[in-house]
C-alpha positions in Angstrom: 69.8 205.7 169.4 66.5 207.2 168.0 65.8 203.8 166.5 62.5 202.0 167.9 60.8 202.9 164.6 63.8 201.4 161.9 63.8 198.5 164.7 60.0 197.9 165.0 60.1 197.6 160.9 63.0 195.7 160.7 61.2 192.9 162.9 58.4 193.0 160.5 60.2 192.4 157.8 61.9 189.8 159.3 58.3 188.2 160.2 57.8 188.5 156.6 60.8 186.8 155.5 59.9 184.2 158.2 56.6 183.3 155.9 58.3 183.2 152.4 57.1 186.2 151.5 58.8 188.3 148.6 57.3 192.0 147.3 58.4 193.3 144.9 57.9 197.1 145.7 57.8 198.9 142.0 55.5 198.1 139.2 57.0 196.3 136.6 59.5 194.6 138.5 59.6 191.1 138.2 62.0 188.4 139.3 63.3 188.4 135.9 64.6 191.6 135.6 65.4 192.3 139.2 68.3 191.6 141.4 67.7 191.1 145.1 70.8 191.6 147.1 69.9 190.2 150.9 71.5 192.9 153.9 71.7 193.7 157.2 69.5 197.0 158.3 70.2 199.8 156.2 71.0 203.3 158.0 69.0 205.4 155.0 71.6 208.4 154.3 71.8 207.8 150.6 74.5 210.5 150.0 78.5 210.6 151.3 79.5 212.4 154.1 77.2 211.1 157.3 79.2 208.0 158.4 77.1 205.4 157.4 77.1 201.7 156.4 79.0 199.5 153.9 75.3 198.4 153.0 74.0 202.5 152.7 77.5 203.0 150.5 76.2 199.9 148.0 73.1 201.8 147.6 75.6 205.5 147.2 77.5 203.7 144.5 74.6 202.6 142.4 73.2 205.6 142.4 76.3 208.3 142.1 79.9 206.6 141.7 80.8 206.1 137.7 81.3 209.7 137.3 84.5 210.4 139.1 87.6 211.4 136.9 89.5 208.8 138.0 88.1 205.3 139.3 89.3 202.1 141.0 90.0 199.3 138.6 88.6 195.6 139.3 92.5 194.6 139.9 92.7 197.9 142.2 94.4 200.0 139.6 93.4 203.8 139.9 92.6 204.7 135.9 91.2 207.7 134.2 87.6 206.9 133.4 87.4 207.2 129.5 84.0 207.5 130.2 84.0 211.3 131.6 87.3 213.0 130.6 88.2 214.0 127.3 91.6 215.9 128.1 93.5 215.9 130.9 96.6 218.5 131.1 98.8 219.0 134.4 101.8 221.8 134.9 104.1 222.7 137.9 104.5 226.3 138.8 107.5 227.6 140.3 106.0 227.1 144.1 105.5 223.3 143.4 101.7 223.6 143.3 100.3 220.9 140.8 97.7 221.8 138.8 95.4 219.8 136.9 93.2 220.7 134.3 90.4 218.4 133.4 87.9 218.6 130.4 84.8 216.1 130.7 82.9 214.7 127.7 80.1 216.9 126.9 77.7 213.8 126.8 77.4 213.2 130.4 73.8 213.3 131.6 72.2 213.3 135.1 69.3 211.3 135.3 67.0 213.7 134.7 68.4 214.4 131.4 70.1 217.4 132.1 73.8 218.2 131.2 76.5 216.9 133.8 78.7 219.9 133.1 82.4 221.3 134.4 80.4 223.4 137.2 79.0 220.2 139.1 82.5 218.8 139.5 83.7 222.9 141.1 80.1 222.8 143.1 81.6 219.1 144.3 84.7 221.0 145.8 83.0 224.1 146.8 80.3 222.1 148.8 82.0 219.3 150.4 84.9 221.7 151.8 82.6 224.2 153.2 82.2 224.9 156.7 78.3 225.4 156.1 78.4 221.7 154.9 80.1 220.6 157.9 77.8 222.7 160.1 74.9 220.3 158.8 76.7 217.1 160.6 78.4 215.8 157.5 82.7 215.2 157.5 84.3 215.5 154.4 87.8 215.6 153.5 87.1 216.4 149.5 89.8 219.4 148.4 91.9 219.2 151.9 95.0 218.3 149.5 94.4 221.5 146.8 96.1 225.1 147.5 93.7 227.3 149.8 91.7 224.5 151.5 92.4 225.6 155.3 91.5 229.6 155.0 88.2 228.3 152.7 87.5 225.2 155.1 88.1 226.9 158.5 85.7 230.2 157.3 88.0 232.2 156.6 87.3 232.7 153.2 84.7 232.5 150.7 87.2 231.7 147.6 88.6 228.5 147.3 92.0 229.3 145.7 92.7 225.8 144.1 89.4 224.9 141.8 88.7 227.1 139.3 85.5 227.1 136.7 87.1 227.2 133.5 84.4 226.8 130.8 81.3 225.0 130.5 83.1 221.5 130.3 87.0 222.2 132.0 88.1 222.9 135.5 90.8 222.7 137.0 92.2 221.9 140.5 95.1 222.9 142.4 97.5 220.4 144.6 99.1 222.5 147.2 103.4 222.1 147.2 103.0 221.3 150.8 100.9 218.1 150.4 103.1 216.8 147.2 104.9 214.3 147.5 101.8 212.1 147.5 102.2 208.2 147.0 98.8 207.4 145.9 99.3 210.9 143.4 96.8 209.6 140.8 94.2 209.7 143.2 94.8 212.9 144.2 92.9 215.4 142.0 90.4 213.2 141.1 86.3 215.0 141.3 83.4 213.6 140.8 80.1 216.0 140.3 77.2 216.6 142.2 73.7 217.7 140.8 74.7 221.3 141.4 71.0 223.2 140.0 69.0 220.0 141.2 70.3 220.8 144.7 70.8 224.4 145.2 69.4 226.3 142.5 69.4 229.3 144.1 73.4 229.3 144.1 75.5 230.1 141.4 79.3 229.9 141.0 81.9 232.8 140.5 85.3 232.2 139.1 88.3 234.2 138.5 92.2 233.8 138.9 92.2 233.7 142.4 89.8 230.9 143.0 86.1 229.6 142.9 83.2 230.3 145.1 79.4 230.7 145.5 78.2 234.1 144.5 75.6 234.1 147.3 76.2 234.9 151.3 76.6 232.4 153.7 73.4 232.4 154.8 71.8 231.1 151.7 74.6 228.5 151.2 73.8 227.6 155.1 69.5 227.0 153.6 70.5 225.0 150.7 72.8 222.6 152.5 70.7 222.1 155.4 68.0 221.1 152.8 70.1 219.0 151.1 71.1 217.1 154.5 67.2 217.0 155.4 65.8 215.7 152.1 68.3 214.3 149.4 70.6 212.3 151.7 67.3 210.2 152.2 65.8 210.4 149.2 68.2 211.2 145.8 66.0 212.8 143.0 69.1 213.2 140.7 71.9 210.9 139.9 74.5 210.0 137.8 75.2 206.2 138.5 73.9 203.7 136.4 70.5 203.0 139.0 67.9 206.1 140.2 66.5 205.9 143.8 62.8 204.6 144.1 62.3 204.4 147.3 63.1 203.2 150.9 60.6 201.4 152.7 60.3 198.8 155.4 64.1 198.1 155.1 64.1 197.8 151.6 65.6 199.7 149.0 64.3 199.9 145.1 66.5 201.0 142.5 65.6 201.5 139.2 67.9 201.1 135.4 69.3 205.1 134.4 68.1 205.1 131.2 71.1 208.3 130.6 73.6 206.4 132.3 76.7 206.2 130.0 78.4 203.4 131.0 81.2 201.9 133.4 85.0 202.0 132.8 84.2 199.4 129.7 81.5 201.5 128.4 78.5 198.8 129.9 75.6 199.8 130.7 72.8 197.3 133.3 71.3 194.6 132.0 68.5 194.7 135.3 65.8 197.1 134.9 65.6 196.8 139.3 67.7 196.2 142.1 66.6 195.7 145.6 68.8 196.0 148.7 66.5 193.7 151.1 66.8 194.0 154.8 66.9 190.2 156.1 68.1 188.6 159.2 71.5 187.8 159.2 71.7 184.2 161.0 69.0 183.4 157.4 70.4 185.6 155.1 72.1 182.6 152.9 68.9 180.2 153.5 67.3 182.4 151.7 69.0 182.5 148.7 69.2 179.0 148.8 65.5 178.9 149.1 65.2 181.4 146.2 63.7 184.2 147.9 66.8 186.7 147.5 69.3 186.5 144.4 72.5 187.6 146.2 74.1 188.1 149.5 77.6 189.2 149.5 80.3 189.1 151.4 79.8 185.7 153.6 82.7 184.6 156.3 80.9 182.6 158.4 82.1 178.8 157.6 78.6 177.2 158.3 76.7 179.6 155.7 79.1 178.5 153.1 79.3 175.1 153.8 75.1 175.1 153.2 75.5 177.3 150.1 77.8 174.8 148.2 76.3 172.4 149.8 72.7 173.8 148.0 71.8 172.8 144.3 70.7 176.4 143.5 73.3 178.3 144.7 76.4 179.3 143.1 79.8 180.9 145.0 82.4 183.2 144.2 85.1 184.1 146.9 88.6 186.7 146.8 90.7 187.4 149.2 89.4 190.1 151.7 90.9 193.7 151.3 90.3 194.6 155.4 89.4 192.2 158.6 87.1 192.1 161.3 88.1 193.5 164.5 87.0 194.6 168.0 86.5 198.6 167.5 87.8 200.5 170.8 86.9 204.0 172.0 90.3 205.1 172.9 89.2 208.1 175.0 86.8 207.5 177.6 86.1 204.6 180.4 88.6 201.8 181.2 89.6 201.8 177.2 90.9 204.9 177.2 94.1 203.3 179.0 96.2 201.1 176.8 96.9 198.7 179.7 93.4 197.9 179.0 93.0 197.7 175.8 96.0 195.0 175.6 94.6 193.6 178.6 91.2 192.9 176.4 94.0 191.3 173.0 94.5 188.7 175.8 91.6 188.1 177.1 90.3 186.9 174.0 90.6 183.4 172.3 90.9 184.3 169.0 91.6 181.4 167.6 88.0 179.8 168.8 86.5 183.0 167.2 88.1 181.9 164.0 87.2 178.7 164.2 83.8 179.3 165.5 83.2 181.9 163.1 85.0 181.2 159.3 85.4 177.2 159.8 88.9 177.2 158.3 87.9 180.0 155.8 90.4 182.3 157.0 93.2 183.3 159.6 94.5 185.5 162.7 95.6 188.6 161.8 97.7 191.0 164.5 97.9 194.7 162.9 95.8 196.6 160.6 96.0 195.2 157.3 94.2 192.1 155.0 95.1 189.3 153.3 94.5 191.4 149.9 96.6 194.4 150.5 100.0 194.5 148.4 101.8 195.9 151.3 101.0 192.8 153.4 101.6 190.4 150.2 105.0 192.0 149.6 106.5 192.2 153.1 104.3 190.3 155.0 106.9 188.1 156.9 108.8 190.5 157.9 105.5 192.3 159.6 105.0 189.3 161.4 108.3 189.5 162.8 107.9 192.9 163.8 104.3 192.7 166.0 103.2 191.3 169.0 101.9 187.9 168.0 99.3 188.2 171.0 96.9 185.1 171.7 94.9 184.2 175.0 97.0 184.7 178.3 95.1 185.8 181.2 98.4 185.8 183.3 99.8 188.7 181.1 96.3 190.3 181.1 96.1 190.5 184.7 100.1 191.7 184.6 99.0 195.1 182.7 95.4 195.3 184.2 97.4 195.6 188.2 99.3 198.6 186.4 96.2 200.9 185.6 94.0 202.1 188.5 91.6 198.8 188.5 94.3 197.3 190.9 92.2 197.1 193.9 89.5 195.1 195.6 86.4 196.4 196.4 87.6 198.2 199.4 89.3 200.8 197.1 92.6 199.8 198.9 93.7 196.4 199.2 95.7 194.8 196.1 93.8 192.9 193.5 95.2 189.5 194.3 94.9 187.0 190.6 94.9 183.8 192.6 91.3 185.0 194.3 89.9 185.5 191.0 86.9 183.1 189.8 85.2 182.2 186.5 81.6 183.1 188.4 83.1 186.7 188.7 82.8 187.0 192.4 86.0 188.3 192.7 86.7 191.6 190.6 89.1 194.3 190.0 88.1 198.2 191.4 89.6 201.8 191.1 90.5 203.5 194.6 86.9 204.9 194.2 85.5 201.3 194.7 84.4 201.4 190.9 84.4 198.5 189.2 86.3 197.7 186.1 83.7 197.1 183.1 84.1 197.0 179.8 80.3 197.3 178.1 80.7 195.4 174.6 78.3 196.1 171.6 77.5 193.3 168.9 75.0 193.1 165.8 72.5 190.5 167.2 72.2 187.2 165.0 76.1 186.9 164.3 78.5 184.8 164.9 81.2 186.7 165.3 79.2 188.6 168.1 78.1 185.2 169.6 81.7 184.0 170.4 83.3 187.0 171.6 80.2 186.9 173.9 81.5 183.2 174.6 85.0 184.0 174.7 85.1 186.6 177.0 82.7 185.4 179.4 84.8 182.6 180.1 88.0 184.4 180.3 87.1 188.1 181.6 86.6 186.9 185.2 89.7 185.6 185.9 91.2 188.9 185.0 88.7 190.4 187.7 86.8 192.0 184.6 83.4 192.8 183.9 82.4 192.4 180.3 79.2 192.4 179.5 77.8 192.5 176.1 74.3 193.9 174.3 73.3 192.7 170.7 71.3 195.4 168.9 70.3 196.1 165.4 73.2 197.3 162.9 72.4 200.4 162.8 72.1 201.2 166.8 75.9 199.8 166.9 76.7 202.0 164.2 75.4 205.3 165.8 77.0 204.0 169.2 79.9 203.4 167.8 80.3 206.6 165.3 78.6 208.8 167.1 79.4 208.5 170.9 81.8 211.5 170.6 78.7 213.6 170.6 77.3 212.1 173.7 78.8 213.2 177.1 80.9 210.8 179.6 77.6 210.6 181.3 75.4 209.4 178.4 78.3 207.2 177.2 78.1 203.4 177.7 80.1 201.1 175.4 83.8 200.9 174.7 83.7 198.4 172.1 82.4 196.9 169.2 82.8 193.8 166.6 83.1 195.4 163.2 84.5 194.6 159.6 86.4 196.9 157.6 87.3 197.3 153.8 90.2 199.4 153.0 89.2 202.6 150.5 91.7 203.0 147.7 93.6 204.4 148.0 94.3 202.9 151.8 95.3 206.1 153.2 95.3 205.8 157.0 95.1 209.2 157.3 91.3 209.5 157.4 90.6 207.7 160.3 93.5 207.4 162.4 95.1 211.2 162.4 94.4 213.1 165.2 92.7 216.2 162.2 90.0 213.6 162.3 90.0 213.6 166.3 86.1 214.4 167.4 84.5 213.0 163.9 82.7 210.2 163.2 85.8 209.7 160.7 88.1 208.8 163.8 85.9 206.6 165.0 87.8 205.1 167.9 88.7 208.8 168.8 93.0 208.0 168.7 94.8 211.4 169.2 98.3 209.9 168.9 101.4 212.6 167.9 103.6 209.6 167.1 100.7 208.1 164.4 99.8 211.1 163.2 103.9 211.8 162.5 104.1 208.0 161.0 100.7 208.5 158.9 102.4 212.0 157.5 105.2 209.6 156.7 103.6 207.6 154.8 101.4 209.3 152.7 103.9 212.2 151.1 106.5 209.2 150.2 107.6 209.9 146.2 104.6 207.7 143.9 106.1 204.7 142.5 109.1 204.7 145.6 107.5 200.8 146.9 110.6 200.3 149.2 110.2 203.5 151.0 107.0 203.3 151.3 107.1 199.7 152.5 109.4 200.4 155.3 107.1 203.2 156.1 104.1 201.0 156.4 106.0 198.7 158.3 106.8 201.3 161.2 102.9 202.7 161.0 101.7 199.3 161.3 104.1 198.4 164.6 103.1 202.2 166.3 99.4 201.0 165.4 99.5 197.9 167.2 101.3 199.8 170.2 98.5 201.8 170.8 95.8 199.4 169.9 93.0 201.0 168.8 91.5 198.1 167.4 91.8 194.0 168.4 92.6 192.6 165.0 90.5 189.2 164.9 90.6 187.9 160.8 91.0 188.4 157.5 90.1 185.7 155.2 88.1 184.8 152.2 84.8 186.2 151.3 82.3 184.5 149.2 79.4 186.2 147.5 76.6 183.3 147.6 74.1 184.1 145.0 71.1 182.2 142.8 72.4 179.7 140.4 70.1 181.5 137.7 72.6 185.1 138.5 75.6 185.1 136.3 78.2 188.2 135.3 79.5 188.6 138.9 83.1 188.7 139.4 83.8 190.5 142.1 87.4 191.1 143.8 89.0 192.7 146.4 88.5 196.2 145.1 85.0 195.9 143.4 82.2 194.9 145.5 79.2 193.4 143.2 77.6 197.2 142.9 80.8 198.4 140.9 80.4 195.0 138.9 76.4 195.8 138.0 76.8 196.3 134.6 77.9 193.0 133.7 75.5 191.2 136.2 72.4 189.4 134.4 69.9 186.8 134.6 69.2 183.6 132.6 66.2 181.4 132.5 66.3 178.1 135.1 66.5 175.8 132.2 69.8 177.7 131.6 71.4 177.9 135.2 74.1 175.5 136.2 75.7 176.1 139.7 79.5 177.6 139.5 81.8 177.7 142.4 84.7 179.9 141.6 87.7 181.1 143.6 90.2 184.5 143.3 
């Protein structure tokens, strides 16, 4: 929606790319010192909270992760960052509530040389669990876990009883009894700052025993988040990650080297004065690298890309195990999806198995619930899962069994039964509601993938004999995104698709609880708008089980993950291998499940052609 402009530039570019061109947007930037990281269209919100892309979140990570107090380890470890806290102290008061006291190193810079100090990680709290910061469009879940987040959250407040300001480099937050146990606990009080006086420095913080807060009215707080929405989500000014924003133009986003960036978990710093996130066409993306006019594109499933990449003499591959799968995205609350008859009806209408093969050529495998290849839960008890789920594959028969008990049952007349037998591949012969409506199912794809191509394929040829209409639009990345995030907003009127071919990567910690619980029910965070009591019980479940409890917590993730494919939300299609295809002359990147190549940019560098030599590595 709203996109003819980002679309009209993306096709230039991709005219560009067509002719061979590369430009390299800043002064000073040379292939030498540059990385060029090939990606599909980028949505431009630059800071968290908007639902954005995996490609906009490379772009939030270069430019703002490194500074949390805890980070995500390249084996998936959550660790204290030795980089940012000094002293870390934790007590248990009488009620339960855990409270964490942090003091940051008082060396941290943002990029504009001024001090990161103790109030940028309260002013992180304060402004992400606002109301006032919701009111701008943004979602955030930040502080829901610490003592005091509903009254400050829901307005009813001012004070935020669980952060306190303690001096200019400690703070301290406050877990509420109610949410402890927590498995993933050393995840839980972890903050990360924001450039407090860079974005609002007409605010000020108060502090006292009974909580933090803004000193000024809501009205002022209300003007200096709706700037912040309006101007730095699309163009950061200050950071603290180890790249600064340059600008975003004609799909293309230029980074350039922090010079006060202190360094990643092992105390690196970047090696490449530039990166640029370059918007190509995904059916070239790999061509291009093996042509030399991109350094890097990550993430590849499809089998014929990496077949040509090792294939290519200037290429070199590095693959892992995927934390997350691709899947058919349902909205679970309007149209024909919202009935679960449907929804299974749509599991077996697909061949997934072609899709596979089509898609990954043997580089990866069916998957029936909501889990990856990479995830310890699924290593661990994996067969027993299996066991457990509805091992679904192509069955039109049992498709049109659950499709005659929803209110598509009829012929056109509105009256007489839907009779299977009559049904034809040409789709002359389709199912209707007693209001002589027809059951359809309008799919959306990114145009120029595979993956979109044979569900397209797939569906087509099975869809009719079911007596349904599914019908499929390719768009740009970013129009599925705001369809598919964002049709919640939109009323049944203005609504049009019910699903969508998406990838996901887990966050880490993998707490379902974000995007499946019905809290989350009308945001962009539930996504496929579930509202489920029995999930949202489950979810509950499995978060407060006691850290370090695995069997618990496995059979726990067993139960959420049968209940899940119950409702069906999603039609699991893969997990598999991903391979990062990147120039021969690129060398540092070891990526894995749980760091993507911008949490790995500090050991990523460049060597001369004379010193390349193509590497295929595995996880």
């Amino acid at each position: 929606m709203k996109h003819t402009t980002r679309r009209f530039l993306a096709c230039l570019l991709a005219l560009t790319m067509m002719m061979g061109c590369v430009a390299f947007a800043e002064e000073g930037s040379t292939k030498e010192n540059t990385l060029i990281v090939g990606s599909p269209t980028l949505n431009g919100d630059f800071i968290d909270d908007f639902g954005n892309s995996a490609y906009d979140n490379w772009v939030k990570i270069l430019l703002m992760y490194y500074c949390g107090t805890m980070q995500v380890a390249g084996n998936g470890e959550i660790v204290q960052n030795p980089m940012v806290v000094e002293n870390l102290e934790t007590a248990t008061d009488d009620a339960g509530n855990k409270t964490f006291t942090w003091t940051i190193q008082k060396d941290l810079k943002w990029s504009d040389g001024s001090a990161i100090t103790a109030q940028d990680y309260v002013a992180y709290v304060l402004w992400k669990a606002s109301p006032e910061w919701a009111a701008t469009g943004a979602s955030s879940n930040v502080g829901e876990k610490f003592l005091g987040y509903k009254p400050y959250v829901n307005g009813e407040t001012q004070v935020f009883t669980g952060v306190k300001l303690i001096d200019e480099y400690t703070f301290s937050v406050t877990v509420d009894a109610e949410n402890l146990p927590y498995y993933w606990e050393s995840s839980l009080a972890t903050v990360s700052p924001i450039p407090f006086k860079a974005w609002a420095p007409e605010l000020t913080i108060a502090s006292s025993d009974e909580g933090a807060c803004f000193e000024q009215d809501r009205e002022a707080v209300q003007a200096a988040m709706n700037r912040v929405a309006q101007t730095e989500r699309f163009k950061p000014t200050v950071v603290c990650g180890p790249y600064t924003f340059v600008s975003f133009e004609n799909g293309n986003v230029t980074l350039k080297k922090n010079p006060m960036f202190k360094g990643d978990l092992d105390g690196n710093t970047p090696k490449l004065e530039y990166v640029v996130v370059q918007e190509v066409p995904s059916d070239t993306d790999v061509d291009m690298v093996i042509s030399r006019d991109i350094d890097l594109v990550p993430g590849n499933v499809e089998g014929r890309k990496i077949e040509a990449a090792k294939a290519s003499e200037t290429t070199s591959l590095h693959s892992y195990l995927r934390y997350g799968y691709g899947m058919i995205s349902i909205i679970c609350n309007w149209g024909p999806t919202a009935d679960p008859n449907v929804r299974w009806a749509l599991a077996y209408l697909i061949d997934r198995n072609e899709v596979l093969n089509y898609c990954l050529g043997g580089y990866g495998g069916i998957v029936h619930g909501l889990y990856g290849y990479a995830e310890w839960a699924y290593q661990e008890v994996g067969d027993e899962l299996e066991e457990l789920l509805t091992p679904f594959s192509l069955n039109v028969e049992k498709a049109n069994e659950l499709l005659d008990q929803t209110e598509w049952k009829y012929e056109a007349d509105g009256k007489t039964p839907f009779d299977a037998s009559k049904a034809k591949a040409d789709g002359s012969y389709m199912r209707y509601n007693d209001k002589g409506e027809m059951l359809t199912v309008r799919h959306m794809g990114t145009a120029g993938l595979d993956t979109t191509d044979s569900i397209e394929i797939s569906y087509a040829a099975n869809a009719p004999l079911a007596g349904l209409n599914f019908t499929v639009t390719k768009s740009d990345f970013n129009a599925l995104l705001d369809n598919y995030y964002y049709s919640y907003e939109l009323s049944d009127d203005e609504k049009l698709y019910s699903t969508f071919n998406m990838g996901n990567t887990f966050g880490n910690p993998n707490d379902p609880y974000d995007s499946w619980h019905s809290d989350f029910y009308g945001t962009w965070q539930n996504a496929c708008q579930v509202n489920d009591p029995e999930l949202d019980e489950l979810i509950m479940k499995l978060r407060s089980t006691e850290p370090g409890d695995e069997d618990t917590f496995l059979e726990n993730w067993l139960a959420f993950q049968v209940r899940w494919q119950q409702i069906l939300p999603q039609i699991p299609l893969y997990s598999n291998e991903y391979f990062e295809v990147f120039d021969y002359a690129v060398k540092g990147l070891n990526t894995s499940p749980f760091h993507e190549w911008p949490y790995e940019i500090c050991n990523i560098y460049k060597v001369a052609d004379s010193e390349a030599a193509k590497e295929i590595t595995t996880y």
